[in-house]
C-alpha positions in Angstrom: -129.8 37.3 99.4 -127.7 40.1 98.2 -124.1 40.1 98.8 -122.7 43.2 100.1 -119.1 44.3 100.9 -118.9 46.2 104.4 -116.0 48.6 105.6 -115.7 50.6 108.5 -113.8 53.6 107.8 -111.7 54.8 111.1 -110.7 57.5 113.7 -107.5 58.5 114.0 -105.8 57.9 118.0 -106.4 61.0 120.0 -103.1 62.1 120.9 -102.5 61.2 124.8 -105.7 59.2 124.7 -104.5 56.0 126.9 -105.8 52.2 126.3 -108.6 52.1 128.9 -111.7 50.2 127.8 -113.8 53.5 127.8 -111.1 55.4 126.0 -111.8 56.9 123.1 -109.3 55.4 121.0 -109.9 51.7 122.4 -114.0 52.0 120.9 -112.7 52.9 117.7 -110.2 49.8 117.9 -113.3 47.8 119.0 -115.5 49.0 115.7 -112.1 48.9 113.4 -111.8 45.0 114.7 -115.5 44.3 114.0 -116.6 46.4 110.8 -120.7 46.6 109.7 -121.4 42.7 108.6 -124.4 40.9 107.4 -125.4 39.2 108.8 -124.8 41.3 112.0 -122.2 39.7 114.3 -122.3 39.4 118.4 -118.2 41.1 118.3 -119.9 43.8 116.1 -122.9 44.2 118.9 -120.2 44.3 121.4 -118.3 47.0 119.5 -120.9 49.2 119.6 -121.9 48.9 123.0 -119.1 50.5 123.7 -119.3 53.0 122.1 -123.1 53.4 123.1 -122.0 53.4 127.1 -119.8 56.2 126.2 -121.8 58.5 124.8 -124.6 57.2 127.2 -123.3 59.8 130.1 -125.0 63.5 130.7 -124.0 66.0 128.4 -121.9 63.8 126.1 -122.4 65.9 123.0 -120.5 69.1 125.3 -117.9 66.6 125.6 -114.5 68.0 123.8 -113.4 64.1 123.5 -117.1 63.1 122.0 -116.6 66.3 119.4 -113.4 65.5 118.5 -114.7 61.8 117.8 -117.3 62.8 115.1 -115.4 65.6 113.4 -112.8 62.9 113.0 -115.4 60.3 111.8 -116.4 63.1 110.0 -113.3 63.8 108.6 -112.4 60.4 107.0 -115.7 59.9 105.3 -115.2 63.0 103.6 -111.4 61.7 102.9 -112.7 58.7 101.5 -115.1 60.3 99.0 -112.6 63.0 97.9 -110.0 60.3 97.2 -111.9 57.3 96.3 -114.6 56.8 93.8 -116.5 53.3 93.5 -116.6 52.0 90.4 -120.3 50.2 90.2 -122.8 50.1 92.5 -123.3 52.6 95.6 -121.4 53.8 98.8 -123.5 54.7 101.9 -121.8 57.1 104.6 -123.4 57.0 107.8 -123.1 60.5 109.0 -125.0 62.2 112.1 -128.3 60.2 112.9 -130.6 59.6 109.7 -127.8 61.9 107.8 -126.5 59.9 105.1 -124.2 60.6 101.9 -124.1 58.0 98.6 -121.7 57.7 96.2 -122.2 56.4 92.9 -119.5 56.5 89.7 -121.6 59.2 88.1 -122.4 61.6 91.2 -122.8 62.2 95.2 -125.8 62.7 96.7 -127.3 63.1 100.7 -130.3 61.9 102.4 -131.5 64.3 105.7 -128.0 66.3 105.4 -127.7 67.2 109.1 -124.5 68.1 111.2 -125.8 67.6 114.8 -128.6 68.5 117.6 -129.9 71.9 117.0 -132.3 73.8 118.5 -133.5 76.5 115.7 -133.8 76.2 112.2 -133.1 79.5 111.3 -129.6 79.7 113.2 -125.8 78.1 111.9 -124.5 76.0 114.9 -121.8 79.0 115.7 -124.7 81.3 116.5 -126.6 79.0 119.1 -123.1 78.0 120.6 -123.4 74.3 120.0 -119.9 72.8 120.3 -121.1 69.4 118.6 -121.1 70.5 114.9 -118.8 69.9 111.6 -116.1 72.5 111.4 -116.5 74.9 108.9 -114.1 73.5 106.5 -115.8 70.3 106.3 -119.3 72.2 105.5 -117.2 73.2 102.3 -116.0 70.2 101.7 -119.4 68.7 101.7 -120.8 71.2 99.8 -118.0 70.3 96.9 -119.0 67.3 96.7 -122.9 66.6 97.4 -124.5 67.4 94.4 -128.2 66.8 95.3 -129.6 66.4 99.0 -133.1 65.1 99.6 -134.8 66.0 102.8 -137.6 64.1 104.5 -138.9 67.0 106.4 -138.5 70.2 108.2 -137.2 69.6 111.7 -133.9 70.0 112.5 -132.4 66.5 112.8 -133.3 65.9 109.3 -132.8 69.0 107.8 -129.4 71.9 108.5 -129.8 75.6 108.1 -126.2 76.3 107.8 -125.4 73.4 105.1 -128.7 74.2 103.3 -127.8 78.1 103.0 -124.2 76.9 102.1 -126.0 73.9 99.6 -127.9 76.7 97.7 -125.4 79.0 97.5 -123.1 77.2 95.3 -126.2 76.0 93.2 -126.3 72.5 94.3 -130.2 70.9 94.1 -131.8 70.7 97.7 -135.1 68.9 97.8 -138.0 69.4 100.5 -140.8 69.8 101.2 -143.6 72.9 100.5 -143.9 73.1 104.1 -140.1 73.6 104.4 -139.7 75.9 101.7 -142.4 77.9 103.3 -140.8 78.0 106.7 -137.7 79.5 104.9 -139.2 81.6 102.4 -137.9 85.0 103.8 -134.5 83.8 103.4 -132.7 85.1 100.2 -132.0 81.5 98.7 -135.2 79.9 99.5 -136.2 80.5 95.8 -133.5 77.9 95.3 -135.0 75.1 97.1 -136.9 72.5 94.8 -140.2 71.1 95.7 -141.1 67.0 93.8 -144.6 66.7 93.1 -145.9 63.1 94.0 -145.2 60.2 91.5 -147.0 57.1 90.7 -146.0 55.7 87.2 -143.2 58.1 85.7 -140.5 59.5 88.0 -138.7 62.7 88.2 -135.2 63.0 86.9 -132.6 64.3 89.1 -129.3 65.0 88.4 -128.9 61.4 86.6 -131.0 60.8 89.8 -134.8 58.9 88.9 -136.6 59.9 91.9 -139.9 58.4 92.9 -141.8 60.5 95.7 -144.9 59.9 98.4 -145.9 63.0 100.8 -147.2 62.1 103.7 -147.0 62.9 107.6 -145.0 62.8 110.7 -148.5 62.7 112.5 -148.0 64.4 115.9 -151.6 62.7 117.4 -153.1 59.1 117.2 -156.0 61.1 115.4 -153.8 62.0 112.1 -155.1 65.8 112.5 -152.0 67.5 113.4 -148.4 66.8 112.4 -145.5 67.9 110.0 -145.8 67.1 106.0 -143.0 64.3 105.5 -142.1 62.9 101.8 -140.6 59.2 101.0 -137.8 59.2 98.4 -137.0 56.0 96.4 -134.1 56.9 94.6 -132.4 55.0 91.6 -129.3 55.5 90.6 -128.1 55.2 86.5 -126.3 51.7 87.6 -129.6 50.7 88.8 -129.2 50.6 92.6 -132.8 51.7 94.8 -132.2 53.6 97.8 -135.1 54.4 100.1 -136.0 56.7 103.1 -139.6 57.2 104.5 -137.8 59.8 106.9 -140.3 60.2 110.0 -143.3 59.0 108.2 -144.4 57.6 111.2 -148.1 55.1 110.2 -147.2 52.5 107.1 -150.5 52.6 105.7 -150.8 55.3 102.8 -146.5 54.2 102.6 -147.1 50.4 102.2 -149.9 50.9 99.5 -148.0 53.7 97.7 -144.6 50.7 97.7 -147.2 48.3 96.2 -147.7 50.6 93.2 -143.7 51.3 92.9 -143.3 47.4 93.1 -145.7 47.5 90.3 -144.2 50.0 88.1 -141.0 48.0 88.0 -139.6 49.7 91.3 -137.5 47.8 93.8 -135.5 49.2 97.1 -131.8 47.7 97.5 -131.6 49.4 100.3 -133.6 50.9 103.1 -131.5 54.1 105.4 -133.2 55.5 108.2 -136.0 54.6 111.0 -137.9 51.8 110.7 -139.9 52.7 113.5 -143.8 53.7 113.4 -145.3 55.6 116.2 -148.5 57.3 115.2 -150.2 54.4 113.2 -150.0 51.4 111.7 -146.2 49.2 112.0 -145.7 47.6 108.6 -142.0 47.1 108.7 -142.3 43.4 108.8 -144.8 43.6 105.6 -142.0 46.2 104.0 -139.3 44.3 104.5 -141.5 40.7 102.8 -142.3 43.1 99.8 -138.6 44.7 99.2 -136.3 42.3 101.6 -133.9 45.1 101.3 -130.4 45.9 103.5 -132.1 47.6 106.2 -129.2 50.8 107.3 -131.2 51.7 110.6 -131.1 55.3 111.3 -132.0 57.8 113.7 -129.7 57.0 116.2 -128.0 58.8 118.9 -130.3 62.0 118.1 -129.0 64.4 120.8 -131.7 66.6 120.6 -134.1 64.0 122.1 -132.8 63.7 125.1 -133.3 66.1 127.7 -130.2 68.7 128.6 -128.4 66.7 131.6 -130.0 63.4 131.9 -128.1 60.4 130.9 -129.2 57.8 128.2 -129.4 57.1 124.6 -131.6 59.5 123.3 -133.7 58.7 120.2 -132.2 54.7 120.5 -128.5 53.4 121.3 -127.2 51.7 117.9 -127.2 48.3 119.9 -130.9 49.5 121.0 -132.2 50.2 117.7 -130.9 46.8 115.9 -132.1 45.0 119.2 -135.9 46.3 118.7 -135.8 46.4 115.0 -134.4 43.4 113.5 -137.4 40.8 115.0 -139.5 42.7 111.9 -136.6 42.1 109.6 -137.3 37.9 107.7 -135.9 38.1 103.6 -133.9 41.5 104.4 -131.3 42.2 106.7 -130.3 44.9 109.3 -127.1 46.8 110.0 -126.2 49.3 112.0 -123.3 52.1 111.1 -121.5 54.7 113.7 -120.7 58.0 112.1 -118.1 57.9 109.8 -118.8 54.1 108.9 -119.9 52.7 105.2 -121.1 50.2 103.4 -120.4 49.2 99.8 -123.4 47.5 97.4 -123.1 46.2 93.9 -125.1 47.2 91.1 -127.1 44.2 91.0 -128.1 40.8 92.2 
């Protein structure tokens, strides 16, 4: 079993905030007390029910305290990454849903770079009045220091208009797919975007990045006739450390066989960020997770934009919700679960 290091990084108190157990400044003592573990812990569980009932309530994400929470999560990841550099092995920052940013000792790069619910993708976040968004001096800080982001597919919880334009603009390398390039091609920077072809025995280079890459489908029927082109990325970094996504790739069978061929090219997958779920197809994550028995980061959580405007609840899963269904699949690797602003540290090797 690999041994990992896991650090929550915090929230500032919210001036005038009092001690109350829904307060926002009592949650973030809650997750400060119990950090990401693996194995996961029941005072960790607890934690983030709290935090989960909180946000559970109608129109959370309007919520000034709720805003101020994230930016402030938001906030001390990027402090962290500006300040600190690790010195082997990787970093994961657990940003917005399956948003994530990784830090290695040679470079920074972001998986589904997203800053909140959105209903457009060709809109910034100021223009369709959403309040739950990163300020714009944190887009610029992001921006100087992701130097490639990968993106799964085109829909907006996986994908930003306003920190792709802002990506692009200062040359940084954004990956996605045709489909998405397409969809943007009328924009002035779209010429920017990078499409990976699909590998099998020799991956791309990146950056310093070797990047493997499957396309396949967010199926939107049981049929497999309709739905939205979705790629997997397994990314290696020069220290040797595999991270994974299959984004919303949502029937393992063309995945499973195309990990089979990775496994047999020398591949391997440290570790595993975002949805575990299947919904149009085939559930292999229990046959994943006996092939790679990686550190399972579930993502996909607290998705705003799947839940409907007014009703309570925890949209695309609760983090307590997600590791409850998910972990059952989960026998040689392990699951965590991070809140945004939260990381978790790897080594560079066994």
């Amino acid at each position: 079993m690999k041994r990992i290091c896991l650090t929550a990084v915090g929230i500032l108190l919210l001036a005038g905030l009092g001690m109350a157990a829904e307060s926002p400044d009592a949650i973030w003592q809650g997750l400060m007390a119990n950090p990401p573990a693996v194995p996961h812990t029941e005072a960790r569980h607890e934690a983030l029910k709290a935090l989960d009932e909180w946000l559970m309530a109608p129109n959370s994400e309007r919520s000034e305290e709720v805003i101020a929470y994230y930016q402030r999560a938001v906030d001390r990841a990027l402090d962290t990454l500006e300040n600190e550099r690790v010195s082997e092995g990787i970093r994961m920052f657990q940003l917005y849903s399956s948003s994530v940013i990784v830090q290695t000792p040679e470079t920074v790069f972001a998986i589904d770079l997203d800053q909140g619910p959105r209903r457009r993708m060709t809109r910034n976040a100021a223009e369709e009045g959403g309040g739950f968004r990163m300020t714009p001096e944190q887009i610029a800080r992001i921006v100087a220091l992701v130097e490639v982001s990968f993106h799964t597919h085109e829909h907006s919880d996986h994908i930003d208009y306003e920190l792709t334009q802002a990506l692009c603009a200062a040359d940084k390398t954004v990956i996605v797919t045709k489909s998405n390039k397409e969809l943007w091609q009328d924009e002035p920077w779209a010429e920017k975007l990078v499409v990976l072809d699909q590998t099998i025995a020799r991956p791309h280079t990146v950056g310093g990045l070797e990047v493997d890459v499957l396309w396949d489908h967010q199926w939107s029927d049981e049929e497999h006739t309709r739905g939205t082109p979705c790629n997997a990325y397994l990314v290696t970094t020069p220290g040797g450390v595999a991270v994974f996504t299959k984004g919303d790739i949502n029937c393992g069978l063309r995945l499973y066989g195309w990990l089979h061929v990775m496994v047999a090219e020398g591949r391997h997958v440290d570790l595993f960020v975002g949805s575990p779920i299947y919904w149009r197809g085939v559930n292999l994550a229990g046959q994943i997770d006996e092939l790679l028995a990686p550190i399972w980061a579930l993502g996909h959580v607290w998705e705003f934009g799947h839940r409907s405007p007014g009703t309570s609840g925890g949209a695309t899963g609760t983090y307590t919700g997600n590791l409850m269904m998910n972990r059952h699949h989960f026998q040689r690797g392990q699951p965590v679960v991070l809140s945004w602003g939260e990381y978790i540290d790897l080594p560079a090797g066994e």
